[in-house]
C-alpha positions in Angstrom: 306.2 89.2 146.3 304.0 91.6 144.3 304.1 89.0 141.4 303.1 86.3 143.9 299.9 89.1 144.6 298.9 90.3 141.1 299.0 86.1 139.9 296.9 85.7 142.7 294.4 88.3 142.0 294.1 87.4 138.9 293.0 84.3 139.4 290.2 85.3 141.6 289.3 87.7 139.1 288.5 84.8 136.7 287.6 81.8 138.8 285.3 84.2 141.3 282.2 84.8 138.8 282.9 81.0 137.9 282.5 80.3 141.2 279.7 82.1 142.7 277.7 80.8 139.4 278.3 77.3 140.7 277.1 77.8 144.1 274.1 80.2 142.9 273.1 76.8 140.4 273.7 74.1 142.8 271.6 76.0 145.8 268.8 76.6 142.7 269.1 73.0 142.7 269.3 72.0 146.6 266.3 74.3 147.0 264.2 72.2 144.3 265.7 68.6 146.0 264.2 69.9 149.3 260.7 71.3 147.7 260.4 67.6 145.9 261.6 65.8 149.5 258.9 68.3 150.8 255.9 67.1 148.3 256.6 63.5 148.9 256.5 64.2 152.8 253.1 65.5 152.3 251.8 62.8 150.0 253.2 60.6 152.8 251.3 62.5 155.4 248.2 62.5 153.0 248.0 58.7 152.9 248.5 58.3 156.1 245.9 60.6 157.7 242.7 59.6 155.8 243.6 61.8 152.3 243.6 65.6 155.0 246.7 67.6 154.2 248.3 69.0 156.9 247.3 72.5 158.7 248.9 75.1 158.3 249.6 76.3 161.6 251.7 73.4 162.0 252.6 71.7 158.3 256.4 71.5 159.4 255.8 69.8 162.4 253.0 67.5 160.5 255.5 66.2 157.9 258.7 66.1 159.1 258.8 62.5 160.1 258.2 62.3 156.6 261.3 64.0 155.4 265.0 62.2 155.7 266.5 65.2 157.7 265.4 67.8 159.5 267.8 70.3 157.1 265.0 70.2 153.8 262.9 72.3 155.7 265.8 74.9 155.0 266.2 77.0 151.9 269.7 76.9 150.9 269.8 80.3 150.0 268.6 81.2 153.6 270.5 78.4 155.6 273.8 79.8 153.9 273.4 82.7 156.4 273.4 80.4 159.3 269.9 81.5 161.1 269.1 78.0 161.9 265.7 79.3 163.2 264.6 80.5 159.8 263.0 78.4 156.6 262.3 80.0 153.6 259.4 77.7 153.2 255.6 78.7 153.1 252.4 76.1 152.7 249.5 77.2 150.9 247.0 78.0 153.4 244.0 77.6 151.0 245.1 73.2 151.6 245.1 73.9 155.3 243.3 70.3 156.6 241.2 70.0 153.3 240.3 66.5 152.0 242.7 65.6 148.8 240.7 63.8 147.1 238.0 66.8 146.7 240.6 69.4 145.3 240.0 70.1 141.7 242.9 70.6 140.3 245.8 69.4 143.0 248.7 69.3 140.0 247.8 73.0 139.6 247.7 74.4 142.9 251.2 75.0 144.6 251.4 73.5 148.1 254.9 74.5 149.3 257.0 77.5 147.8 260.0 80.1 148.7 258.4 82.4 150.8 260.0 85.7 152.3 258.5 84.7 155.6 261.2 82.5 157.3 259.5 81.5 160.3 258.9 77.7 160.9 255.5 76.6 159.9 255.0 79.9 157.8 251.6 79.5 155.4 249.6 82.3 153.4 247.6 81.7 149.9 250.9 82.5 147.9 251.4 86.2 149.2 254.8 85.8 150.5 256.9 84.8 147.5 260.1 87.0 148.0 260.5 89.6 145.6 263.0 89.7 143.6 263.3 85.8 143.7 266.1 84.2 145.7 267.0 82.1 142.7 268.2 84.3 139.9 270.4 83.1 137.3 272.4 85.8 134.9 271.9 84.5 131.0 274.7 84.6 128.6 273.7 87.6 126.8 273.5 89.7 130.4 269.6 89.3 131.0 268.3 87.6 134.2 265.9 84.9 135.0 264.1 84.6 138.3 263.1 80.9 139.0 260.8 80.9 141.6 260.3 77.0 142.2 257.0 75.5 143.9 256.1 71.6 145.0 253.0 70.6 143.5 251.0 67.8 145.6 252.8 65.2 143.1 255.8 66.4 144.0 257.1 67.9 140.9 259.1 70.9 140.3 257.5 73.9 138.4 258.7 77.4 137.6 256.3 80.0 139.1 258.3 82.9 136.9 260.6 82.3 134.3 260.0 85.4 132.4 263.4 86.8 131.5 264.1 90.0 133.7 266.3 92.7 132.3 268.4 94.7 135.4 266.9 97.9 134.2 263.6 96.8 134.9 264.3 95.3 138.1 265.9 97.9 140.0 267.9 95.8 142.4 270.8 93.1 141.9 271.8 90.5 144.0 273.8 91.1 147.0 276.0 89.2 146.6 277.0 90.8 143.0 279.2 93.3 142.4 280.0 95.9 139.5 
């Protein structure tokens, strides 16, 4: 019986870190699925409503027909908890209702991002990216990366911050990692 226990525990010794690398990458990569589901909503929206984005009171509510399930509008990361009433989603209040085709740069300026604020329809001008990121991912030689993905009005993926954080600097680790 206490073989039976130590095989066991050794197995979850190895296969754990495996493991919670796995999910850490694959919600990384839900997460950046929903943000480009997201942008293509809102270039949806755009063409249909005269070239206006959406407000920002209500951006969730504007392009959800848009989206294939009402889930995108979920960080993985958050949804994981199973708070069904919170996001993880902001929308760039400095777009609120503007006119696309006027916007000088529109492939520079993030639309939709991770955002600490996990109400529905949350919007600031980028002040609520959570700090430390929700997506970290631990490098080979024991350094971190934060990703901290954002939509673009084309829809495309682009890393906010993907300097190289070492833990010293940081402070903090994830929760869900243990010594």
């Amino acid at each position: 019986m206490i073989l039976c226990v130590v095989i066991v525990w050794c197995i979850y010794v190895f296969v754990d870190p495996i493991l919670r690398r796995a999910r850490e990458i694959s919600q990384t990569n839900l997460c950046g699925a929903n943000l480009g589901y997201i942008g293509r909503g809102i270039r949806m929206y755009v063409s249909d409503f005269d070239d206006r984005l959406p407000i920002a009171g209500r951006w969730m509510d504007e392009v959800s027909p848009y989206l294939p399930h009402k889930g995108v509008l979920h960080c993985p990361v958050v949804a994981q908890n199973g708070h069904l009433d919170q996001y993880g989603y902001a929308y760039n209040r400095a777009l609120s209702g503007r006119f696309y085709p006027l916007i000088v740069s529109p492939r520079k300026m993030a639309s939709v991002y991770d955002s600490s604020d996990l109400k529905r329809n949350a919007s600031d001008r980028l002040s609520s990216r959570p700090i430390p990121p929700r997506h970290i991912f631990r490098l080979k030689d024991g350094r971190y990366r934060a990703v901290d993905l954002q939509v673009q009005l084309n829809g495309s993926l682009l890393a906010l911050n993907q300097a190289h954080i070492m833990m010293g600097l940081a402070g903090t680790k994830r929760s869900s990692e243990k010594e």
